[in-house]
N, C-alpha and C positions, 0 to 999 in steps of 0.2 A: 357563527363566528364567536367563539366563547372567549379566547385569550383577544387581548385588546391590539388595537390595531399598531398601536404607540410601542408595545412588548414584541408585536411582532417582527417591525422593521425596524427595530434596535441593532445600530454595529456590532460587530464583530471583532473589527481592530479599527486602529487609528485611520487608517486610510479608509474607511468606509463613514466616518464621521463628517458633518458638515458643521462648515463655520471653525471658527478658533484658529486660521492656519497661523495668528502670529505664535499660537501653542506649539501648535500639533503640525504642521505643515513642516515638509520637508526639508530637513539642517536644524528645526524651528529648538528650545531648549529643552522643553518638557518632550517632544518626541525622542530627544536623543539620551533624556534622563531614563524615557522610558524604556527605550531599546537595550543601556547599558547594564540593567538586571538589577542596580543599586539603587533602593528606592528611599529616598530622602523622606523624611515626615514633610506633607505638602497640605498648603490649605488652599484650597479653590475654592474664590470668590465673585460669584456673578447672580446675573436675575435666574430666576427659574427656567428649564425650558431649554437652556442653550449648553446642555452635553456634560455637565459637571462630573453627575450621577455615572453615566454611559463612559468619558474616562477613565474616573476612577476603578470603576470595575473593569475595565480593559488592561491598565496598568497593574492591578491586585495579579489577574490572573496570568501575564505574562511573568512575574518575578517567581513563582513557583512556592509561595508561603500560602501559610493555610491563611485564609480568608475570615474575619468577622466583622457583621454590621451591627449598629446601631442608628438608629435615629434620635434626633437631640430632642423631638418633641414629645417622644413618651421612653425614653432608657430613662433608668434609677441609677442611683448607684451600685445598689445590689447587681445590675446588671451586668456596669461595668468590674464591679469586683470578682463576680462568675466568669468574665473574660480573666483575667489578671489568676484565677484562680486555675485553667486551663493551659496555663503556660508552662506547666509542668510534663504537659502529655505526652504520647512517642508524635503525633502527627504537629504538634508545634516548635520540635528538635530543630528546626529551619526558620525560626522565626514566624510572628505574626504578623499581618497586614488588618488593622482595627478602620474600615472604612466607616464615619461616622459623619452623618449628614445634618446638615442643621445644627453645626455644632451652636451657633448662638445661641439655644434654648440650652443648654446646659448652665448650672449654675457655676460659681468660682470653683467653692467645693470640688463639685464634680468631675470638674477640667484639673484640679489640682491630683485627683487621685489617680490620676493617669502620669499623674508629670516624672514620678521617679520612674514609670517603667519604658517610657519614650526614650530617657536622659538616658537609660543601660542600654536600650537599641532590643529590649524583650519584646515592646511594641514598634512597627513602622503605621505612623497616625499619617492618614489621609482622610484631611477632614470637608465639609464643603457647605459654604454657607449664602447667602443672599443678604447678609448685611457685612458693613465696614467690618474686616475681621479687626485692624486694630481699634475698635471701641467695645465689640462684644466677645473678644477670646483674649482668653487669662495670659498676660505679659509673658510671664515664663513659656509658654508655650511658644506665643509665636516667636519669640528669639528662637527655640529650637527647630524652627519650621522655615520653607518658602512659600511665599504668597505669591499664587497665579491669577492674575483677573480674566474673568471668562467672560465675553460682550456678545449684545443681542448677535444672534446670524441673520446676513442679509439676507433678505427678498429674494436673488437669482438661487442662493444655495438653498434654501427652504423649499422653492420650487422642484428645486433636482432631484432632493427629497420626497417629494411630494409624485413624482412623476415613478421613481419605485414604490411608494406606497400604490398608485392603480393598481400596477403589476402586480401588484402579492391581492387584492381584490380581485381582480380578475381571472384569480386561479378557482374562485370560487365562483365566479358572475364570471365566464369568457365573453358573455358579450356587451359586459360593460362601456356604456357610452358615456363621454367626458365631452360636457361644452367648452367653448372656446372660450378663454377666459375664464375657468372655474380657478384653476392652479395660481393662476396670478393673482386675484381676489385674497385667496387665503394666503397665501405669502405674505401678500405686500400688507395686510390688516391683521395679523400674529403678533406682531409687536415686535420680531423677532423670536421668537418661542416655538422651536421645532414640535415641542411637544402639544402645546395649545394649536398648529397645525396640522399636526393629524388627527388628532383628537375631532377638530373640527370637519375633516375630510372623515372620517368617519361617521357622524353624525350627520352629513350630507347623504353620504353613502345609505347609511341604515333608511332615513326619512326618502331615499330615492324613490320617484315615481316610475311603473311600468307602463313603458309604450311599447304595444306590439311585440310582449315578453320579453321585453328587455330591459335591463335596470337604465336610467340616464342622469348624470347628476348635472344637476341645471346651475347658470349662473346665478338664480333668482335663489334658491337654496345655499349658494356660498356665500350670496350677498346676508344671507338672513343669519345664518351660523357663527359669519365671522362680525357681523356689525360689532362696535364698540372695543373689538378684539383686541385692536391694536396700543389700547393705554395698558400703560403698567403703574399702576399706581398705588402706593400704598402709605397712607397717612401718618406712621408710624417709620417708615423705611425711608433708605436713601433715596427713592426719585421722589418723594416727595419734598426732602430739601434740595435737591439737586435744581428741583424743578424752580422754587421759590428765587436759588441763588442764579439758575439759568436768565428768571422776569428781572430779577434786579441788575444784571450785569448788563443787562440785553438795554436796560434804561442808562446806565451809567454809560455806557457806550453811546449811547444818543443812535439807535437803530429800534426805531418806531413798530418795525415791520415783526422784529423776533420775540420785542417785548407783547405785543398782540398773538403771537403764534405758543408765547409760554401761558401767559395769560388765559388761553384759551385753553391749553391744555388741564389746567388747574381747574376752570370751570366745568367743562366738560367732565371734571370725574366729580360732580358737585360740589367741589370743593369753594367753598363763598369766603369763608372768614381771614384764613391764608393769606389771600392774594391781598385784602382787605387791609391789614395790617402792614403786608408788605409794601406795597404803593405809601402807605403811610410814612416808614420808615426811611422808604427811597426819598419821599420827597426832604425830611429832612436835613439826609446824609448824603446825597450826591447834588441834590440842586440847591437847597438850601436858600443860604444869603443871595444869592445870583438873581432869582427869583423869589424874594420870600411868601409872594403870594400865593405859590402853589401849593403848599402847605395848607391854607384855606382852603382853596377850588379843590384837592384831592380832599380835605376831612371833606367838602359836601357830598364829592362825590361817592364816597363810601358811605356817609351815610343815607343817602336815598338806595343803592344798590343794598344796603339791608335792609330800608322797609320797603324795597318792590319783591326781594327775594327773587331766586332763579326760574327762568331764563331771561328775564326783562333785566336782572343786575348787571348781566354784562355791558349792558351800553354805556352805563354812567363809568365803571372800570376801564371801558376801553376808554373814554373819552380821557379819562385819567393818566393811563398809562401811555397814551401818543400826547398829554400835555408834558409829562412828566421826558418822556424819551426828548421829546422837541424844543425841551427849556435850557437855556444856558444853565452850565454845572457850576458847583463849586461846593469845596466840602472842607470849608477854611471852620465852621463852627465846629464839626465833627473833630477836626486835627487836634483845634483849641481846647475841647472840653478832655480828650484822650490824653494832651499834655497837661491840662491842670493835676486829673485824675492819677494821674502815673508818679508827679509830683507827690499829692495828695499821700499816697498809698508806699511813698519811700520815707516819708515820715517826715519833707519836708511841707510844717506848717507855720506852729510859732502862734504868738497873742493875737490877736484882733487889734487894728491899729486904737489907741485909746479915744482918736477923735470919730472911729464908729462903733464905738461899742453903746451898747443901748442901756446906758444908766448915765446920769448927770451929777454923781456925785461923787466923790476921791473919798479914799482915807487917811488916816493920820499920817499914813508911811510915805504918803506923796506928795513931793516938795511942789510941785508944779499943776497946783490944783485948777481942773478946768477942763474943759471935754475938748476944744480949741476946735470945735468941726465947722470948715465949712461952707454954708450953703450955697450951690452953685447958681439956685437961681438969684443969687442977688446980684452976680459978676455977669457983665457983657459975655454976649454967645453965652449963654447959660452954664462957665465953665470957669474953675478956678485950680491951680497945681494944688495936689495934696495925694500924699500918700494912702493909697488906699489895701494894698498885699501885706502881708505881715513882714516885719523888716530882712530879712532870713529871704523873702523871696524880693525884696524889693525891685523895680528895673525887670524882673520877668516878665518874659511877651509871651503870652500862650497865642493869642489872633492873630493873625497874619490875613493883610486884605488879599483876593485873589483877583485875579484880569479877568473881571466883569462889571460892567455899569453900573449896576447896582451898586458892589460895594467899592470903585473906582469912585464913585460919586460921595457918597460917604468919607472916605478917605480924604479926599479932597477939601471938602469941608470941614472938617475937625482939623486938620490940617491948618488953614486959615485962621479958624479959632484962635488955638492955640500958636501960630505964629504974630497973630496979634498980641497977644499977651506976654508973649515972650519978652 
């Protein structure tokens, strides 16, 4: 079997493809872009694995233009200028189709030298990437483009797949035998990734044992092939923020159960310091004043989970993260410091009021010599009026207490205070 098993049972057309029907499925937009023969410059965006590649070149070969590839991880410029410089040919009189994959490994440059010949319609750009196309492809471009997002394929359709991949094995093994349970193993533990599915039924396949001359692929071989299959994770890419803001939201939500199931996720692909920082931040910014204790109880607990190190770190994290999911919220300091900030950064500031500025001397120019500060604790409840914002903000309220105990009780009391004094 010298061509790979992944090349072999490659679609045809769109109907032969699995997974994407909000794409490609019947009425779907991109099926009927594709059918209408007029092909928009299009950026496909999704993980590896789920049919970007397999589209694009389906769509190229239906519009009836001449075809060229690049990939963003090793084209030059030179390369794409050798395209650009072929647009003269008799076989490019009908337009070009520049399929180019991985456009995000291109640089600005590189995506710019293509922009005047997109904007004339001499190139049709189908490009397809695996990160945020609006963070890593050049603005001008994607105004001139549409952006399709391409999602893992489920489990049932992977299987389907996977059940024409025997058949084309079989043509060469007829009497290839399949346990029960092989097909579902790899599916459901792909991640979604048609491709890392067969690949892995291939690899089952090749390592199959013969009983009684016959090839047999065992559950015990899908189990082994596909373990760990199923993360997709990349420290650098989007599921690894996706994942961080999944744990955070999953806690802000106060659902104990999903921040444990992200959590784990993160661990699971070694990742320690991530989640470390993140639990840090959550406790901060969503529970805060509510609790301010957990802010301690999470620093310990991240700091023992770094000096036990993995696999023993997860205990202290989880413990972390179901204190943190199961703690009354409140994110009144967060709001406060983002409205000081935003003030701060509009340019309203102004002096230091002069009874706290940290000198105790006037000059000539000041009729009213004398710092006049002060000290609280000399006045009952440890508290006396005095202006403390610069005059420009005076009367500004960044805190606002929220409905919780903690800072209900707080309120309450300074309240008193200061209605004493009143």
């Amino acid at each position: 079997m010298s061509t790979p098993l992944a090349v072999r049972i490659r679609p045809g057309s769109l109907s032969e493809m699995v997974g994407q029907q909000h794409l490609l499925g019947e009425g779907a937009l991109l099926r009927r872009i594709a059918q209408g023969g007029n092909i928009p410059n299009l950026i496909f965006y999704g993980p590896s694995g789920v049919g970007k590649t397999t589209a694009a070149r389906i769509i190229a070969a239906a519009a009836g233009k001449k075809l060229e590839k690049l990939n963003g991880t090793t084209a030059s410029t030179g390369d794409i200028k050798a395209i650009i410089a072929g647009l003269d040919g008799f076989d490019a009189l009908g337009g070009v189709i520049l399929y180019l994959d991985e456009i995000q490994y291109l640089n600005k440059k590189q995506q710019q030298t293509l922009l005047e010949f997109i904007e004339d319609g001499s190139i049709t750009l189908i490009a397809s990437t695996t990160e945020n196309p609006y963070f890593y492809v050049y603005g001008a471009i994607l105004s001139r483009s549409t952006v399709f997002e391409f999602k893992p394929v489920p489990a049932g359709e992977i299987q389907r797949c996977l059940g024409r991949a025997v058949g084309i094995l079989r043509e060469e093994e007829p009497g290839l035998q399949v346990e029960e349970g092989v097909l579902e193993q790899i599916a459901a533990t792909c991640g979604g990734d048609v491709r890392k599915a067969v690949n892995a039924l291939e690899l089952a396949y090749l390592g199959a044992a013969a009983s009684q001359g016959e090839k047999r692929l065992s559950l015990a071989d899908a189990k082994a092939v596909s373990q760990r299959s199923a993360m997709r994770y990349d420290r650098e890419g989007d599921q690894h923020y996706d994942l961080l803001s999944a744990l955070q939201k999953s806690i802000r939500g106060s659902d104990p159960d999903a921040a444990l199931h992200y959590l784990g996720r993160l661990l699971e692909a070694g990742d320690l310091l991530s989640p470390c920082r993140r639990l840090l931040v959550t406790a901060a910014e969503d529970i805060g004043l509510a609790y301010p204790m957990a802010m301690t109880i999470v620093k310990s607990c991240v700091d023992a989970a770094r000096e036990l190190g993995l696999p023993e770190a997860r205990i202290p994290l989880a413990e972390a993260a179901v204190l943190l999911a199961t703690s009354p919220k409140s994110n009144s300091a967060y709001l406060g410091i983002a409205a000081a900030m935003e003030d701060i950064q509009a340019g309203k500031a102004g002096p230091i009021p002069r009874c706290l500025q940290n000198k105790h001397y006037d000059g000539a120019e000041v009729k009213a010599k004398g710092q006049f500060y002060r000290y609280p604790h000399d006045y009952p409840g440890h508290w006396v009026e005095q202006q403390y914002l610069p005059d420009e903000l005076a009367g500004r309220q960044y805190y606002q207490a929220q409905e919780n105990k903690v800072e209900q009780a707080a309120r309450a009391y300074w309240e008193a205070v200061r209605g004493k004094r009143g």
